[in-house]
N, C-alpha and C positions, 0 to 999 in steps of 0.2 A: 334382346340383343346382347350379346359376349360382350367381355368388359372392352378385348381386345380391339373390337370391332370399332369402338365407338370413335367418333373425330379423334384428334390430336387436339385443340382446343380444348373439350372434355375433360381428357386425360389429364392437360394440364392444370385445369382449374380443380380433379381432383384430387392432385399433388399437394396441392397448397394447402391443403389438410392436411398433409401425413408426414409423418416425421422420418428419420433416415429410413430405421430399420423397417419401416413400413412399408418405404420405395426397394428396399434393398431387396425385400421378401418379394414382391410384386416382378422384380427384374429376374426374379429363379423360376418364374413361374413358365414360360413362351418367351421365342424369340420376337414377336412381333412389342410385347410390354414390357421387353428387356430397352430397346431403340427408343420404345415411346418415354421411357423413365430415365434414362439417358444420354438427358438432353443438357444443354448449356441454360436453359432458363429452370430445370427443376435444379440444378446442384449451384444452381446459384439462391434460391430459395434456401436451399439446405445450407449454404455458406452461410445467407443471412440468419437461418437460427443458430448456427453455430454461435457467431459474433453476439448476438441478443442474450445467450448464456455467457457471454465474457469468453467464449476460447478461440482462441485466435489460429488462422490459418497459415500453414509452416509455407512458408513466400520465402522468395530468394530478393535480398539486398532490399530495395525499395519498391519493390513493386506492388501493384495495383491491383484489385482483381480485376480492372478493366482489363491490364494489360497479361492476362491468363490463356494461353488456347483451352478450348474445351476439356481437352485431355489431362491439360495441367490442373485446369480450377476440380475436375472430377479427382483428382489422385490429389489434391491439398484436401477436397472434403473429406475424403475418407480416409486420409491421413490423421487430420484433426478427431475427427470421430473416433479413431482406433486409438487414440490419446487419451481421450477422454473415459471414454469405456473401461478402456482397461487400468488406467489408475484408480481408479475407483472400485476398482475388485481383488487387485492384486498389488503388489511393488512395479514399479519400473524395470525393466530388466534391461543390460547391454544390448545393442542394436546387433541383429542378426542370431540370437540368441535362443528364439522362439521356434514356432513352427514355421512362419510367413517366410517368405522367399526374399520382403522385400526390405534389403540394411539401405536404402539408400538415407542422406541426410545432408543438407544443405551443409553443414559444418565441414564433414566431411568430402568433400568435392575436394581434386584438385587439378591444377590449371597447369599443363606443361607450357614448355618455351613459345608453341606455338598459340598460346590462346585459352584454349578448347577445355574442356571439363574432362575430368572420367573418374570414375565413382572410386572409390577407396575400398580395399580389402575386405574380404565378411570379418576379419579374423581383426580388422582394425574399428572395434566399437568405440574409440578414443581418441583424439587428436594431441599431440602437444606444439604448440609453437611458443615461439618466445618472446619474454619478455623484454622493455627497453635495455639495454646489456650494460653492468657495472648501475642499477639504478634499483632503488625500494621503492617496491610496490604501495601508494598510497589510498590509493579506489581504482578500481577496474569494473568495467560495465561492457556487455556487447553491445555493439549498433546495427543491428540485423543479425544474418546471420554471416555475414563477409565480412566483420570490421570489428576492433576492439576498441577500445577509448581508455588511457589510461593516463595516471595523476601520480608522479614519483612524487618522494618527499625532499627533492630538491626544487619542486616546484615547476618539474617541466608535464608539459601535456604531450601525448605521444598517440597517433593514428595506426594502427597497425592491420598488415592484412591477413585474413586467418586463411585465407586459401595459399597465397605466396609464402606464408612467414616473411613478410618484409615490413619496413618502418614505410609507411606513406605518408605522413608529414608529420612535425611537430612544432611545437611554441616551447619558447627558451624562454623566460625574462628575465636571467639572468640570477633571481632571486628567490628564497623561499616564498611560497601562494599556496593554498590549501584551495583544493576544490569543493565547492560548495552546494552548487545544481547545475543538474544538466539536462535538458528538454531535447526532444528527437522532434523534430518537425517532417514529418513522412513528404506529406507535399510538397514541399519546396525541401526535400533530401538534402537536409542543412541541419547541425544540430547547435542549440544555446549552453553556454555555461558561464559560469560564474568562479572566478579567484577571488579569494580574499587573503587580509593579511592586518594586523592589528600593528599600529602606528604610535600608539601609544595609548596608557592608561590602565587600569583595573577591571574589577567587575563591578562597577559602577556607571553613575552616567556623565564620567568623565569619560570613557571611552571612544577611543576614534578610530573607525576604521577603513582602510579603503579597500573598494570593491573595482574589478574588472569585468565588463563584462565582451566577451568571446566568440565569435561566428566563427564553426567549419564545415565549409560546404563541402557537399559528393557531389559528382558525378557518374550517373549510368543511363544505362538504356533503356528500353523495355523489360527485356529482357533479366534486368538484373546485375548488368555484368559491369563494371565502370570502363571507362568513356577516357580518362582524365583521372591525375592523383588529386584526393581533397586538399582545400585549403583552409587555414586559419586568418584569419580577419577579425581587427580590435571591431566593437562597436559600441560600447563607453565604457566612462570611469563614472566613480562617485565615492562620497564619504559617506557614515554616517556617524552616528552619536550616540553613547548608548549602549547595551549589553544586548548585540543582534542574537534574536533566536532560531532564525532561518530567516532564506532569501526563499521569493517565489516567481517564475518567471509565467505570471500569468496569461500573457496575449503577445508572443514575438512581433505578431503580423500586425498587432496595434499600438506595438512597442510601449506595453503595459507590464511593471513590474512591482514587488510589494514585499515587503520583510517583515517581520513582528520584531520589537526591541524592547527589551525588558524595561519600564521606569522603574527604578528603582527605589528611588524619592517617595515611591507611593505604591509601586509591588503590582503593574499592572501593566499592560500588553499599550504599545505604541504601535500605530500602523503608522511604516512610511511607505508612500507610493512615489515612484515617477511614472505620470499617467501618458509622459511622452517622454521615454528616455532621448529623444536630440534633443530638450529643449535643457534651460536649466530653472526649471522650476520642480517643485515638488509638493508633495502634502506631509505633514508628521504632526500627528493628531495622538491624545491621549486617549485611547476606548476606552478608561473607565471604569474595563474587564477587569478583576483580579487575577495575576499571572501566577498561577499552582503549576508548580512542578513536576507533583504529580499526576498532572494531565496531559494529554496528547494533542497536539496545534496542528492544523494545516490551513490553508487559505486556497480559495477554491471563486474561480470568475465564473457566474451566474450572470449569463445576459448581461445587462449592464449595473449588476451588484458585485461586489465584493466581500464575499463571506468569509466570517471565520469563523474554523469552524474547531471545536472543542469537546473530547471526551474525557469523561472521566470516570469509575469504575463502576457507576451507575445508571449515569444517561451520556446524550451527547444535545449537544449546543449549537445553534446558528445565527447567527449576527450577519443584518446586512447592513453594507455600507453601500446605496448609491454611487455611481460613479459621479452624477452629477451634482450630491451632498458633498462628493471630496471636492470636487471642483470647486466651489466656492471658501475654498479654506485653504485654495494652494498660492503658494510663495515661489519666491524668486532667488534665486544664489546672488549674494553680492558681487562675488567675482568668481571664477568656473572652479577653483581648488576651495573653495568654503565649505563648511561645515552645516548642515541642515540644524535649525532651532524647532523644539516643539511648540508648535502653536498652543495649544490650552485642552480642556475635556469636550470632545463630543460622541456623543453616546449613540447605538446603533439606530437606525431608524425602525428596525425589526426583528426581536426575536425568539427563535425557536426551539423549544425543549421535548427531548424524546427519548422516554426511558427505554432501555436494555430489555429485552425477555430472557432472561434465564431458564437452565433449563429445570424441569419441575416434575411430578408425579402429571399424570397424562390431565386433561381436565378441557375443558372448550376456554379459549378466551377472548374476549371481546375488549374492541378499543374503546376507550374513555375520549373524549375530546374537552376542552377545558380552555376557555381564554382570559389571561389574566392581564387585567389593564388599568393603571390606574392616570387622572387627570396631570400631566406633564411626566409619566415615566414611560418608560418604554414598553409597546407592549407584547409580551409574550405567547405564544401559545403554546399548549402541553398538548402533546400525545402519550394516553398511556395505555400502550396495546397487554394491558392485563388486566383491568378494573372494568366495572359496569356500567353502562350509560345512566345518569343520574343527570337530574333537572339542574341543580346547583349546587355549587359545592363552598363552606365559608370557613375552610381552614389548610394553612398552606405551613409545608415542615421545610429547613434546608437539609439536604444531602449531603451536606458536610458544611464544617464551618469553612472549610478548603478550598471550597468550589469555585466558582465565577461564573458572571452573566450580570446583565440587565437588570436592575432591581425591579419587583414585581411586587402585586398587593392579591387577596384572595378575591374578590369580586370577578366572578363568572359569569358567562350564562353557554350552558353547553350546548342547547339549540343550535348554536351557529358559531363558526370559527370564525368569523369576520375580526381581525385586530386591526383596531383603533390606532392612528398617529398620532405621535406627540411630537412636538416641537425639538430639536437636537440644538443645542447653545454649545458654543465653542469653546465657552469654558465655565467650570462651574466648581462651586465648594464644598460641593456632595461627597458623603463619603465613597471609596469604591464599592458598586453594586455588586450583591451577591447573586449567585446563581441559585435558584430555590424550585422546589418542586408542592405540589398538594401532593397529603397524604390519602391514599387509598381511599375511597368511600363505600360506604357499606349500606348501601339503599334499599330500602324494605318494597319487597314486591307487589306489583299492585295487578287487581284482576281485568283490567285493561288489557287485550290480547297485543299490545304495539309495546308490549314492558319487556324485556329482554332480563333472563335473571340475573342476578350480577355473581359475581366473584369478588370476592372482600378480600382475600390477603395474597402480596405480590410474592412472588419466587423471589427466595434469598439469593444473595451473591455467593457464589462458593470461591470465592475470590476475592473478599472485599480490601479495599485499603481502609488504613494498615491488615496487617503487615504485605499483604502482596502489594508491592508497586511497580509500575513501568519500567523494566529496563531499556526497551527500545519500541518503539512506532515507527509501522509502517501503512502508510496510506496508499493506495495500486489504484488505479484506475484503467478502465479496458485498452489493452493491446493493439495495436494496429491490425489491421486496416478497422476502421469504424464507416457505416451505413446513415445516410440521414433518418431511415428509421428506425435506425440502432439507437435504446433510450440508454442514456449515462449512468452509469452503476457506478459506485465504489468500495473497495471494501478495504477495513483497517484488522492489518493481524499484529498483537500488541503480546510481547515477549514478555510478564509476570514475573518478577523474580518475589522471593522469600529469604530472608536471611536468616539462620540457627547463628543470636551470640554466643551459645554456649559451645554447639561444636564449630563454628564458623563455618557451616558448607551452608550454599546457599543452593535453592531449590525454584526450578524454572519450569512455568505451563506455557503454552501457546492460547490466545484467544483469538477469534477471528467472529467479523463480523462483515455486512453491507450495510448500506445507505447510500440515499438519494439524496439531492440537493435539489428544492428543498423539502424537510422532511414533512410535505404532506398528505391531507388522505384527500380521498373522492367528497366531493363538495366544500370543499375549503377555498377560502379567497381571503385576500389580505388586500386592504389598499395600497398596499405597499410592495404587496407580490408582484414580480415582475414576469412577463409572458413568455408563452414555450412557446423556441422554437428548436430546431436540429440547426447540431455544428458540431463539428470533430476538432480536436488536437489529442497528442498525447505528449506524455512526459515522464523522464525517468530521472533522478538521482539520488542525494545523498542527503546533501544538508548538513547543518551541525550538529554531531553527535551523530553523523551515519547511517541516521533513519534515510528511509526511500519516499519523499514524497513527490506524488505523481498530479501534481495540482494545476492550477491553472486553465484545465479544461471546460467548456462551456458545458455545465452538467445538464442542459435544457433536456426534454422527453419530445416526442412527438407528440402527445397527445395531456392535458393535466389531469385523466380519471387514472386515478391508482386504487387498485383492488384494496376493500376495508381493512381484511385481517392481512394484509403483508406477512413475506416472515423476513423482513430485511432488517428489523433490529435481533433480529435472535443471537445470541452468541454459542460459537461451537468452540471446544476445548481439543488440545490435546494434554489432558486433564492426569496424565500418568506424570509424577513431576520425573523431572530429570535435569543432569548437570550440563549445562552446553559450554561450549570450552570459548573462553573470550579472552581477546588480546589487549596487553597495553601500548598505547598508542600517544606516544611525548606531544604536547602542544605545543607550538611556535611560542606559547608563553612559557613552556616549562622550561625549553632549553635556553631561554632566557632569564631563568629566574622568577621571573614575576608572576606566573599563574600560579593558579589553582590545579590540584589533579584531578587529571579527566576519569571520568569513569571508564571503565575497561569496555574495547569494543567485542559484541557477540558476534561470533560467526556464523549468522544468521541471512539467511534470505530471501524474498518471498516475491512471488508472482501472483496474478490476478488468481484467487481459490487454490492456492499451491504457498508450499515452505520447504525450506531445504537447509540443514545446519550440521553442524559436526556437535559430537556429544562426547563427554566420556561415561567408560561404563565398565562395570565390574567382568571380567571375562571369565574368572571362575565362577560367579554365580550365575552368571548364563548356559555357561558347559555345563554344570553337575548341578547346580540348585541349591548348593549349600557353601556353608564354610568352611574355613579351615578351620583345624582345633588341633590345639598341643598338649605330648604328654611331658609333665617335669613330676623328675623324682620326688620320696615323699620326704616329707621337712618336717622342721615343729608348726604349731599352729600358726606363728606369728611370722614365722620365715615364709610360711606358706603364704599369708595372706599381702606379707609385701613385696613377696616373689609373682603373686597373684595379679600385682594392681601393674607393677615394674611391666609383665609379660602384657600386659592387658595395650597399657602403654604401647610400648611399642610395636606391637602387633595391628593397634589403633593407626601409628604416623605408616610402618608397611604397607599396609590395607591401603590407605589413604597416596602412599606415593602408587603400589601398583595401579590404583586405580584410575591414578592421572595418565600413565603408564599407557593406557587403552581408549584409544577412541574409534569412532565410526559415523558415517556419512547415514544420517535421516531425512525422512521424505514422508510427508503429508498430503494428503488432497480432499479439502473441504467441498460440500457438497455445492454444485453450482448454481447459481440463483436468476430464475427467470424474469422477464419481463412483466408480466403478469403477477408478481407479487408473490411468487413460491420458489419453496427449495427444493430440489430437485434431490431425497437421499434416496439410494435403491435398496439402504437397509431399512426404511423405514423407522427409523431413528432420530436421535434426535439430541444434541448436547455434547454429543464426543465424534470424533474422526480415528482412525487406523495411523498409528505411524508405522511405515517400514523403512526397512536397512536395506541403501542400496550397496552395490556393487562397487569397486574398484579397482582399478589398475595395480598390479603389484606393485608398483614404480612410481605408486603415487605414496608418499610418507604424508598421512592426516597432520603429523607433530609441525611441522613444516607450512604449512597451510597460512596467507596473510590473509586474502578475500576469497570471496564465495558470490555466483551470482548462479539465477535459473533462467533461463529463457522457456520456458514453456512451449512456445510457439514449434521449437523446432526438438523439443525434449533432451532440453541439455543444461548440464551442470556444467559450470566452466571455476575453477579455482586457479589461483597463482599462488606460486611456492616461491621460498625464500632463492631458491637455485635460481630464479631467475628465469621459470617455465611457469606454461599456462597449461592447464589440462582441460581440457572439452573432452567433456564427458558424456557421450548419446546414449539415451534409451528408446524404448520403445516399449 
């Protein structure tokens, strides 16, 4: 029988094998398996592998794929799909600029008096709307692709519509407040944030600060279209104590939130939670963690744990904290404007170490499993996806004396990942735990066919700290809409700088990586692991120091077998260093005196497997490939040689101002990473990624430039300039 022929059922069950271009080849073939491929149930299939690779479908405002006609959900698929594709082979190029017929783009939409939509110009690949007017731009973020969100540094928050160019609501408080996080709740089309403002003190744990926290709700339709202007709604305040390092709005709908605060007394990470923000009670506990600066923080709700979760230029780290461990350590405000006191040390009830794969000469590698535990400490497991399975292993190295985590002992048994509970006391006179790693094993082969050979030496860091350290972190977790079978991905792309003391130019890589929460393999169990199930949130903002953490999301999987060799710790680079151009940015302590200076922010910014930043760069050595060179007349030897050094000189600071002189918009796209525990590159590679130069507006001045964000979803670059404009930038 013809393929054509067979049922529809058939057909359908043998879609669910096949991937786009599989269905899309099958649709060229007859008009009768053009109708049967088609359908609303195959390109919803195709939706959900989209989403299961992390790329999100270009949706108008808040909508649903429930709420998709057929027509629509097929033209988002294969919208997304042509996103994906083609970054990954070539640059992005301006919308309508290709062969495809088709410039449409949510961005671009605009609505006359009467309502109604109608598409924007071919010749218009760009938007500009405006900014809050007579206001500096402090963070700007889109919310869909109908809505901007923006943070002056008078401290006002401002809704703006990108189809009208209008202001749709704002919050005054009259006062300077610095934005801090902000979370997009899709479902309930209402977004969270967070002000803050320092009330007095240093960078010590005399500090006090108060926190607002913020509801603005949308309204829309089905459709996408709003209904109603949003609103702004308080929904609390709080103080805290302390040198906050980020705020997290873990769980809106459980009114679960959680910040890390530096002790300074003792140089180590404080959780405070309000596990019900109406109430006025809370927990602030000392973890115990050593807080390295040179690490990267975020905090991530896990079922009912709360992790923290820590990288550092080698591995990454997870700490859990039961919800209902904090529970029994939470406190009361004496009166509702008090100041939260730390309760004492209690230490994680679990945790997790999992080193980095670098990239290396080709070779097979196999994971190590390792659990290290000793009687009242906490116990750890290691995953080391480069070393050989070996029976036991009785010697353990630190990664730095820098690092942080759980203290741990070498006692193993690798058969089995099962870690052991220790008791957590609420306070104690231990010193802070370090984070510690075993070193490599090198296990002699045995004629047992069940002996796997080993690999004895791990891939070097082509990065290590010192000298590269963290300029900025960013943690992205999956895009709206998310699937209950959609499993929780994350991935952190982590800006490298290098600094030359002697010429003072500093030198920047891009690293990017994923991870699960938590970071286990197939057959692992912990008494302490807590169970999968499916739950969606997402979130976006800034934080302090204008990293984008996207946390708080329930990272559960559908299912706990994760494929053995993963490639979700690998790291990829954009490994050609370069200068990225970064702003100074006054702190509400500066212009008061009393702070410290902040470090300069990068104009950086990154989406789920996607970065986008401004650079500067040499334009003559890109035009010709070479330099310039001077002739001077001939002198005595001595005239020559200090006319030599003079010319050199200032030929040096030239060179150097030209070269600030020139910048330009980059764009990156890391290879996407499946459910199934692989990376998905089409070059078959492995450790580096393509950066290209996109395009832009004559009218757009880079020099000009305060923020940068990407939306992915809808292939746009949106920046705000000092004039007091936004540019939405489409590709395709």
């Amino acid at each position: 029988m013809s393929l054509h022929l067979l049922p529809y059922d058939l057909l359908l069950n043998i879609a669910s094998y096949l991937e786009y271009v599989d269905v899309h080849v099958l649709q060229l073939t007859c008009k009768s398996l053009y109708y049967s491929f088609t359908t609303r149930p195959v390109y919803r299939k195709l939706a959900t592998d989209l989403l299961r690779r992390c790329r999100p479908l270009p949706l108008k405002g808040f909508q649903r794929l429930g709420d998709l006609s057929t027509n629509r959900l097929i033209y988002s698929v294969n919208k997304a799909h042509q996103y994906e594709h083609a970054w990954l082979v070539r640059a992005p190029r301006p919308i309508g600029s290709g062969s495809t017929a088709d410039i449409h783009n949510n961005y671009l939409d605009r609505e006359n008096l009467q309502g109604s939509t109608a598409m924007s110009s071919p010749k218009n690949w760009y938007k500009v709307v405006r900014a809050p007017p007579g206001e500096e731009v402090d963070w700007l973020s889109p919310i869909t692709s109908s809505y901007t969100l923006c943070a002056t540094k008078s401290g006002k928050v401002v809704c703006w519509d990108v189809q009208t160019d209008t202001c749709l609501a704002e919050w005054n408080p009259g006062e300077r407040w610095e934005l801090w996080k902000c979370r997009v709740e899709f479902e309930d089309k209402m977004v969270y944030f967070t002000m803050a403002k320092v009330l007095h003190g240093s960078y010590d744990d005399s500090r006090v600060m108060e926190f607002s926290l913020m509801r603005l709700q949308f309204y829309e339709n089905s459709l996408g279209k709003k209904t109603a202007c949003p609103t702004f709604s308080p929904v609390t305040s709080f103080k805290t104590v302390g040198v906050v390092m980020n705020i997290f709005l873990l769980d809106p709908s459980a009114k679960l939130l959680s910040a890390f605060v530096w002790v300074s007394s003792s140089n180590t990470i404080g959780l405070f939670v309000l596990l019900d923000w109406e109430k006025d009670e809370y927990v602030f506990i000392d973890t115990g963690i050593e807080c390295v600066m040179s690490s990267n923080w975020s905090c991530i709700l896990f079922q009912r744990n709360i992790v923290i979760h820590c990288e550092d230029s080698d591995a990454a780290f997870q700490h859990f904290y039961p919800l209902a461990l904090l529970e029994s350590h939470s406190r009361r405000l004496k009166t509702k404007g008090a100041t939260p006191t730390l309760s004492g040390r209690l230490t994680p009830s679990e945790s997790i170490v999992k080193r980095f794969t670098f990239p290396a000469p080709r070779h097979h590698s196999i994971r190590r499993l390792t659990n290290l535990n000793v009687a009242g400490v906490t116990p750890i497991t290691v995953i080391d996806s480069q070393t050989a399975i070996s029976s036991n292993t009785n010697s353990t190295s630190a990664i730095s004396s820098l690092s942080s985590s759980a203290e741990s002992s070498s006692s193993s048994n690798i058969s089995s990942t099962t870690s052991l509970t220790s008791p957590s006391s609420p306070s104690s006179n231990t010193p802070p735990p370090l984070q510690v790693l075993p070193q490599p094993i090198i296990s002699s082969p045995s004629p047992s066919p069940a002996t796997i050979a080993p690999v004895s030496i791990l891939n070097p860091n082509p990065y290590p700290f010192p000298p590269w350290y963290p300029e900025s972190a960013h943690f992205v977790r999956q895009w709206w809409p998310t699937l209950p079978s959609v499993p929780r991905i994350s991935c952190t792309v982590v800006l490298l700088a290098s600094h030359d003391p002697v010429t003072h130019k500093t030198r920047f890589v891009l690293a990017q990586h994923y991870f699960r929460v938590p970071m286990r393999v197939n057959g692992s169990s912990s008494a302490t692991a807590p169970s999968y199930q499916a739950h969606s949130k997402s979130d976006k903002g800034k934080g302090k120091g204008r990293d984008i953490n996207t946390e708080g999301e329930d990272d559960s999987i559908a299912t706990p077998d994760l494929i053995i060799d993963d490639d979700a710790m690998r790291l990829w680079y954009v490994s050609t260093p370069f200068e990225v151009v970064c702003l100074e940015d006054p702190s509400l302590e500066e212009e008061d005196g009393d702070g410290v200076q902040e470090r300069p922010r990068p104009l950086v910014a990154v989406d789920f497997g996607h970065a986008v930043w401004i650079e500067y760069y040499d334009k003559q050595v890109q035009s010709e490939g070479t330099r310039r060179t001077h002739s001077k007349p001939t002198r005595s030897h001595n005239n020559q040689k200090q006319q030599h050094q003079d010319d050199q000189q200032h030929d040096e600071f030239q060179e150097a101002q030209e070269f600030q002189e020139h910048k330009r918009l980059r764009f990156v796209t890391f290879p996407p990473f499946t459910d199934d525990g692989r990376i998905r590159d089409i070059r078959e590679g492995w450790g580096g990624a393509e950066v290209r130069t996109l395009n832009i507006p004559p009218e757009l001045d880079l020099h000009s430039v305060e923020t940068i964000n990407i939306d992915q979803s809808q292939g746009a670059v949106i920046l705000s300039v000092k004039e007091g404009k936004i540019f939405i930038l489409c590709y395709e």
